[in-house]
C-alpha positions as a LaTeX table, in Angstrom:
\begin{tabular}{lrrr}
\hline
Residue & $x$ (\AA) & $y$ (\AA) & $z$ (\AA) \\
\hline
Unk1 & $-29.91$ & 30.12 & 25.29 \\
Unk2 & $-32.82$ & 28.17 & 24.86 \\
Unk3 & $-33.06$ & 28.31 & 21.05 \\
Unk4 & $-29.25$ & 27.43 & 21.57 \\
Unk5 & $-29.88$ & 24.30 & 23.53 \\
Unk6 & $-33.22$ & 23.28 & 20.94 \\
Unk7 & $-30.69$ & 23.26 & 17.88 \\
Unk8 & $-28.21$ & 21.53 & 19.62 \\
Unk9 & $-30.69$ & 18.93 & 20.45 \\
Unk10 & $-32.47$ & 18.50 & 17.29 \\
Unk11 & $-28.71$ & 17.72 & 15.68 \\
Unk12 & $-28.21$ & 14.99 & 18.35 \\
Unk13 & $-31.67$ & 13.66 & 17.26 \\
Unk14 & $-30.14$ & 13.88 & 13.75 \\
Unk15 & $-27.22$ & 12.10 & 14.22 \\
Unk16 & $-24.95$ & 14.77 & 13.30 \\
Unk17 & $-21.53$ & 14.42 & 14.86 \\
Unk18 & $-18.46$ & 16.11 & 14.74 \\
Unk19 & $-15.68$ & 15.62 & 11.55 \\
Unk20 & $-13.67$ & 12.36 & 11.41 \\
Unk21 & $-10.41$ & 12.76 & 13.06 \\
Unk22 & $-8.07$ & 12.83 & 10.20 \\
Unk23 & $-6.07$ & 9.74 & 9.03 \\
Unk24 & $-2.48$ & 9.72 & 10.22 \\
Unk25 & $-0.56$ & 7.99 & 7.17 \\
Unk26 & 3.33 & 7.23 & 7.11 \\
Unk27 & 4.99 & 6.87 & 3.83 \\
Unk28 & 8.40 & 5.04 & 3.97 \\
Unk29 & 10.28 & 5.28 & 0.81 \\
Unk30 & 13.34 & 4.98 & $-0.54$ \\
Unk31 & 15.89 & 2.50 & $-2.18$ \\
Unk32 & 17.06 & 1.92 & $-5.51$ \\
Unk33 & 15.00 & 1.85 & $-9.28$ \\
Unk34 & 12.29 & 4.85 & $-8.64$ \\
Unk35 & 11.78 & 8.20 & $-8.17$ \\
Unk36 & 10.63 & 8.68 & $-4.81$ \\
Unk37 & 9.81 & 12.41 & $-4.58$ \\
Unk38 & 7.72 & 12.36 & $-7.46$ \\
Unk39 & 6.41 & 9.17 & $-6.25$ \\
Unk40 & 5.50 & 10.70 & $-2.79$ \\
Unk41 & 4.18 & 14.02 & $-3.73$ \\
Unk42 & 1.59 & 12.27 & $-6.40$ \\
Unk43 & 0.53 & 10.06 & $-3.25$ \\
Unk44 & $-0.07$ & 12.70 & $-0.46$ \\
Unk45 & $-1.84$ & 15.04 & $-2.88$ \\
Unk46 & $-3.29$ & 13.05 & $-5.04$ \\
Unk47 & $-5.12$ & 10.82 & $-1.51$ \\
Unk48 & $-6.60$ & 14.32 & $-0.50$ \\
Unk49 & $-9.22$ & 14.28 & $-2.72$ \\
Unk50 & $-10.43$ & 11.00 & $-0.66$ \\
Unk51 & $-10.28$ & 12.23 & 3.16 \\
Unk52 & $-8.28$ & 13.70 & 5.21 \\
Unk53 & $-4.60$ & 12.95 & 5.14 \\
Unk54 & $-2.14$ & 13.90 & 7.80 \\
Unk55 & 1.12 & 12.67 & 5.85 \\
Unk56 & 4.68 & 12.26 & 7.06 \\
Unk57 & 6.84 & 10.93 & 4.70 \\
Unk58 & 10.42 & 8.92 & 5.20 \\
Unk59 & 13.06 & 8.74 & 2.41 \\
Unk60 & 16.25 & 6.99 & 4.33 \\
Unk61 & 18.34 & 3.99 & 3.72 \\
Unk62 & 20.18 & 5.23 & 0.57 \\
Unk63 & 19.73 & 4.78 & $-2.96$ \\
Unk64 & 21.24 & 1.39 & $-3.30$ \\
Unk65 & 19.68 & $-2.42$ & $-2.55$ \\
Unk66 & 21.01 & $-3.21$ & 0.90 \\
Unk67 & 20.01 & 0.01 & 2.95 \\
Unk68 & 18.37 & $-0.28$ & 6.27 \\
Unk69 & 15.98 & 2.70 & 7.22 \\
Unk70 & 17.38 & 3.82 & 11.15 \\
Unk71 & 13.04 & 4.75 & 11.63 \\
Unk72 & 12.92 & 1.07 & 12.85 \\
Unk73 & 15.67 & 1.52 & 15.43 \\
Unk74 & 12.34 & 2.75 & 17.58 \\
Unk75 & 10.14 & $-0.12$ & 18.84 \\
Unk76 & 7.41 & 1.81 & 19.00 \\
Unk77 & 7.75 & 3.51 & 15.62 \\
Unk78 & 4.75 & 3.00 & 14.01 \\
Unk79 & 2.57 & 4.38 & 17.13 \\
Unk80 & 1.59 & 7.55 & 16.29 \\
Unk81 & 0.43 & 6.50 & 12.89 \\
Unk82 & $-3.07$ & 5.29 & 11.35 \\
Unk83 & $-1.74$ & 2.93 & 8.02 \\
Unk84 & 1.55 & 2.92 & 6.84 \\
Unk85 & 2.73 & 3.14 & 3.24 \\
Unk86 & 6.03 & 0.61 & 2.53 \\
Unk87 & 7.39 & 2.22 & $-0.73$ \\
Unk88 & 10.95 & 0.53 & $-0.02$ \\
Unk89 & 13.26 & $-1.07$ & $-2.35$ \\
Unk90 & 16.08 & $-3.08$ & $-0.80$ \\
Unk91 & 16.25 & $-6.61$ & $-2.40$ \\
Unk92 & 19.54 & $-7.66$ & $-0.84$ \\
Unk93 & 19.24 & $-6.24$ & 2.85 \\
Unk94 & 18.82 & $-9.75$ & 4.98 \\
Unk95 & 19.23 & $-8.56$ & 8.39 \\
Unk96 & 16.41 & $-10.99$ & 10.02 \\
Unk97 & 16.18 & $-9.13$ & 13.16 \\
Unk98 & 15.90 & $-5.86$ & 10.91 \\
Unk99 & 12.84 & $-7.35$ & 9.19 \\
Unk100 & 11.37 & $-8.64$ & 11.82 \\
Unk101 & 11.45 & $-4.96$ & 13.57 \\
Unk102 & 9.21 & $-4.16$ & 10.42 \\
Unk103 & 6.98 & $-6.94$ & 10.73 \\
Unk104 & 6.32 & $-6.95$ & 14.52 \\
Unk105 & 4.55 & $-3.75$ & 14.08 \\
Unk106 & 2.12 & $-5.13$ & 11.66 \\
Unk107 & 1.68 & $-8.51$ & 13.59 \\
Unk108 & 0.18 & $-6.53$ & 16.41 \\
Unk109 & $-2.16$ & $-4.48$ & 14.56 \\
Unk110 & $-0.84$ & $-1.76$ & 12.12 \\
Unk111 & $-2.71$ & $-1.46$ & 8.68 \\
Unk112 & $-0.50$ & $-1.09$ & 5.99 \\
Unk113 & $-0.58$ & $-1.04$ & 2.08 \\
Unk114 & 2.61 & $-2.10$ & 0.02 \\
Unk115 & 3.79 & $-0.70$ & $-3.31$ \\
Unk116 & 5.44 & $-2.43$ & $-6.30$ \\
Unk117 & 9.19 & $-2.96$ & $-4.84$ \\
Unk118 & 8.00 & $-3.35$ & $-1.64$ \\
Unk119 & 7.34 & $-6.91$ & $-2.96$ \\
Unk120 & 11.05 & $-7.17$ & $-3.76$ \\
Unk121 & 12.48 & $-6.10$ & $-0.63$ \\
Unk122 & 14.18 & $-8.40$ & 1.29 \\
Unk123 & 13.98 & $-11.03$ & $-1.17$ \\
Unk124 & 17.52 & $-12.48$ & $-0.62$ \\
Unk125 & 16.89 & $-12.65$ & 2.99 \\
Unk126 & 16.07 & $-16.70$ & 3.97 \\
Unk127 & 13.00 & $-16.06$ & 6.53 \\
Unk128 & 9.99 & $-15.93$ & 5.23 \\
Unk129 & 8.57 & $-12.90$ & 7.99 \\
Unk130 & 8.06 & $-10.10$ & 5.27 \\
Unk131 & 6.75 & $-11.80$ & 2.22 \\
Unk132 & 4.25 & $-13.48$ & 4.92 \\
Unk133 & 3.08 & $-9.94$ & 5.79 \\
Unk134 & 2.90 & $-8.96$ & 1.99 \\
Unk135 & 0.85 & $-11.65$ & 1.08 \\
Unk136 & 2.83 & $-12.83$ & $-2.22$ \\
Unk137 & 6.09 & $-13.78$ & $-2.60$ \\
Unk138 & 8.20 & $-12.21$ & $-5.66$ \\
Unk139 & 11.56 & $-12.44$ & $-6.69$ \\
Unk140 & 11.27 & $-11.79$ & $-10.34$ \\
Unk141 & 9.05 & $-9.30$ & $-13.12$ \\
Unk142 & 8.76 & $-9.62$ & $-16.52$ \\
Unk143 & 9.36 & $-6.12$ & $-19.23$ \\
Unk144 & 8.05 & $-3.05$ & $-18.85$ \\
Unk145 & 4.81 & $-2.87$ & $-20.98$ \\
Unk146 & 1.17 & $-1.32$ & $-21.03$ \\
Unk147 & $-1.07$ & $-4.39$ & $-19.29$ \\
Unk148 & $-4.33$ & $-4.74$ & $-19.55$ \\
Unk149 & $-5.77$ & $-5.19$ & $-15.55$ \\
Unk150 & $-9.01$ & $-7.24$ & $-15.10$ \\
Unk151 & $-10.72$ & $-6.37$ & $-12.01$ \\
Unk152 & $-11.99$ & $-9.74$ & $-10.21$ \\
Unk153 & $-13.47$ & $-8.25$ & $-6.86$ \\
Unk154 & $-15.87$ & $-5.74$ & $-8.56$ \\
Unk155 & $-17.09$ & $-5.15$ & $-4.88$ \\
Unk156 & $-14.44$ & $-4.56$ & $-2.93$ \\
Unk157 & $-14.46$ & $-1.30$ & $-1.23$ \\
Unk158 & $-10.80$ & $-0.43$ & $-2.52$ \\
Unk159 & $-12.11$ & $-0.80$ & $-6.20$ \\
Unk160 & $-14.69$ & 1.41 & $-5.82$ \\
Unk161 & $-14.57$ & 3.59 & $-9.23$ \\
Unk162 & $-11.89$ & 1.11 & $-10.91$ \\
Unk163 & $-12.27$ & 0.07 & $-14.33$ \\
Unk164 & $-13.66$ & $-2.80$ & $-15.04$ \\
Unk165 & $-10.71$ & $-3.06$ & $-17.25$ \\
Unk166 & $-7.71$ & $-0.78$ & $-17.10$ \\
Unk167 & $-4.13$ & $-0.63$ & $-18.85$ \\
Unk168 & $-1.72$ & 0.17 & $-17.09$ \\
Unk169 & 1.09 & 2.81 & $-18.45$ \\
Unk170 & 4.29 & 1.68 & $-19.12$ \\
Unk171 & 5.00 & $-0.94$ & $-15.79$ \\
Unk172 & 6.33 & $-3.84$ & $-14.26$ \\
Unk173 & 4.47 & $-6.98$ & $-14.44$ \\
Unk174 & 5.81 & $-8.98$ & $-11.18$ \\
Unk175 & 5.63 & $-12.83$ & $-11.29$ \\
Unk176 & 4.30 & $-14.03$ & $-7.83$ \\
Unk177 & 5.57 & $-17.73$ & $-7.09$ \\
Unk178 & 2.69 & $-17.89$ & $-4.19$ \\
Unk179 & $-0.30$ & $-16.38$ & $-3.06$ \\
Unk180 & 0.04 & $-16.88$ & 1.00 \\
Unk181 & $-3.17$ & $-18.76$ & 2.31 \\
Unk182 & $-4.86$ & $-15.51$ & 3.79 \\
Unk183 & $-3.97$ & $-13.38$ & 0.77 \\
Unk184 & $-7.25$ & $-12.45$ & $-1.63$ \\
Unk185 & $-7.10$ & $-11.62$ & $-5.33$ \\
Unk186 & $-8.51$ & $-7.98$ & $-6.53$ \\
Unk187 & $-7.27$ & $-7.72$ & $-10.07$ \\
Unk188 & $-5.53$ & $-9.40$ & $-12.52$ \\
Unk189 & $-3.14$ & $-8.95$ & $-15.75$ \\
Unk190 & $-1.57$ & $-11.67$ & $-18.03$ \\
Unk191 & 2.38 & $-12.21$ & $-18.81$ \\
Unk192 & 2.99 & $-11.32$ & $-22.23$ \\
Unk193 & 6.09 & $-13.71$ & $-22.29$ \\
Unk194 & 3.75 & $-16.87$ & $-20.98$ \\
Unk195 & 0.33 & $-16.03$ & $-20.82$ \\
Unk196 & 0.79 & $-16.83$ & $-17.08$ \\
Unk197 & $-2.30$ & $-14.93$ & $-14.78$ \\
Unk198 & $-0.49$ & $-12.87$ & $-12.75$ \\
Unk199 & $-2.78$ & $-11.27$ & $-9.40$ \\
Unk200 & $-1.50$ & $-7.33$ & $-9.05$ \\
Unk201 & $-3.89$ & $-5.62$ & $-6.80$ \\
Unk202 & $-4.90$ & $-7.98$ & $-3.68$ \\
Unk203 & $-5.48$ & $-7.64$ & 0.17 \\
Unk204 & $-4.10$ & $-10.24$ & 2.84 \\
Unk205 & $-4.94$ & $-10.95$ & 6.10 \\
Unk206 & $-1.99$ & $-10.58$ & 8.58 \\
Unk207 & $-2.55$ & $-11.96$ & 11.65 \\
Unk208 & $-6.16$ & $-9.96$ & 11.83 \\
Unk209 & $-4.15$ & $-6.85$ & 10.31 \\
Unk210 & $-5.69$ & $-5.04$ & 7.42 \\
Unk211 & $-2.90$ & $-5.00$ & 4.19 \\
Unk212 & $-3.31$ & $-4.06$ & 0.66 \\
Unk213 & $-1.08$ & $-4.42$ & $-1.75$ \\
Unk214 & $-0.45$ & $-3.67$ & $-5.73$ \\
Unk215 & 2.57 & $-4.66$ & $-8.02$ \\
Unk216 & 2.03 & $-1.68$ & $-10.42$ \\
Unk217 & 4.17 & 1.69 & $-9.65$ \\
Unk218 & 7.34 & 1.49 & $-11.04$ \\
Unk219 & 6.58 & 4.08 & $-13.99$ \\
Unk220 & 6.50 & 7.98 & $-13.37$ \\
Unk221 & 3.40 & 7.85 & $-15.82$ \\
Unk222 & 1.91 & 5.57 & $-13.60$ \\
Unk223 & 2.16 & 7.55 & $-10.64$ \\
Unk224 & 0.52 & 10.33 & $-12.72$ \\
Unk225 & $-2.51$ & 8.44 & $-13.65$ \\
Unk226 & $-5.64$ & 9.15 & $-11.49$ \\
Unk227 & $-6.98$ & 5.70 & $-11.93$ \\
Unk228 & $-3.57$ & 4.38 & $-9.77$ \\
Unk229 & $-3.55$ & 7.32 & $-7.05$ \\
Unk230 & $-7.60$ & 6.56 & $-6.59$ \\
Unk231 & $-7.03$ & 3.05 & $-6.33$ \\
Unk232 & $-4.34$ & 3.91 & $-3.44$ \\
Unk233 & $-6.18$ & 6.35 & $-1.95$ \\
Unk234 & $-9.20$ & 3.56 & $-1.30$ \\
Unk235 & $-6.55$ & 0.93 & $-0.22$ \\
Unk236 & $-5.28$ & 3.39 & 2.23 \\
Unk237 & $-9.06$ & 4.08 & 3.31 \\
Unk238 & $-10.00$ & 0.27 & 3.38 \\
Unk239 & $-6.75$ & $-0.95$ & 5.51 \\
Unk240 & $-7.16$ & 2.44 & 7.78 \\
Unk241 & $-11.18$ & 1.34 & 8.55 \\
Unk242 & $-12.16$ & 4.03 & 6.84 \\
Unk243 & $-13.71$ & 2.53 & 3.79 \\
\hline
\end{tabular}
């Protein structure tokens, strides 16, 4: 008992402490354009290999543009989770008090990170609530092509391990008409059509809520590149503390 109590003391004195309570993640998914099981399983396997994921994962809303996921119905859906994963594609849905069911849970403190057409959701809708949560506004991308992606926050914690140059596979490269005043550039890539610089990986600041966000994902091939899943995986570590 004694020898019991002396070890137990001598870790105290150490500072070890128990395992991190795993992270509880929520993917929501689903829409038009993409293929969402592949796109889920390469996210809550692939994040493993960074910590310890408790994923549950919802695909509603249809297959179309103008689907609304019935999750949201709940006020208090996003409780039980850590960060939450918007994978969604429904450009044409404009149902303000929908959106703003989203966005309420985010305004009072729910980490999130947001995926390619995540950007393009609710795009036809005339409030301004979601893209202020994203961080960019988007309506529009240019072809599909392989872009080269110029890190330009070497030190951010959810570019730790990223190239200091990477090319995509083949993807989307989204125009953003406007950076939203709290919104901070990670990387970069260039419009082959205009030359425009166009930011693709950033973080924003939503009403003191943690979000990261990338425009690249709209590939299968980029979904199956390890560079793209780690660069998730340490967005979803950053916005959930965890960094």
């Amino acid at each position: 008992m004694k020898l019991r109590l002396l070890v137990f003391s001598l870790l105290l004195i150490a500072g070890v402490t128990a395992a991190p309570a795993p992270i509880r993640a929520l993917l929501i998914t689903g829409g038009c354009c993409h293929d969402y099981d592949l796109q889920a399983k390469a996210l809550t396997e692939g994040s493993q290999k960074f910590g310890h994921f408790t994923w549950t994962v919802v695909n509603e809303g249809g297959k179309g543009t103008r689907g609304q996921i019935p999750l949201y119905d709940n006020p208090d859906w996003a409780k039980p989770y850590d960060v939450i994963v918007h994978n969604e594609c429904f450009a044409d849905t404009t149902d303000v008090a929908y959106i703003r069911k989203i966005t309420a849970a985010h305004k009072a403190g729910k980490p999130a990170i947001v995926i390619h057409c995540a950007m393009h959701s609710y795009r036809a809708a005339t409030v301004d609530d979601w893209r202020e949560f994203l961080g960019v506004t988007s309506r529009r991308h240019d072809h599909q092509s392989k872009y080269p992606v110029k890190a330009v926050a070497t030190q951010h914690p959810a570019l730790r391990g990223f190239p200091a140059v990477w090319t995509s596979p083949m993807d989307e490269l989204y125009i953003l008409e406007k950076l939203w005043p709290k919104t901070t550039s990670l990387a970069t890539s260039v419009s082959e059509k205009d030359q425009s610089v166009q930011t693709v990986i950033w973080t924003n600041d939503y009403h003191g809520t943690r979000i990261f966000g990338t425009t690249f994902g709209h590939s299968n091939d980029t979904w199956k590149d390890p560079v793209f899943i780690t660069l998730l995986s340490r967005g979803l570590l950053w916005a959930a503390g965890r960094e």
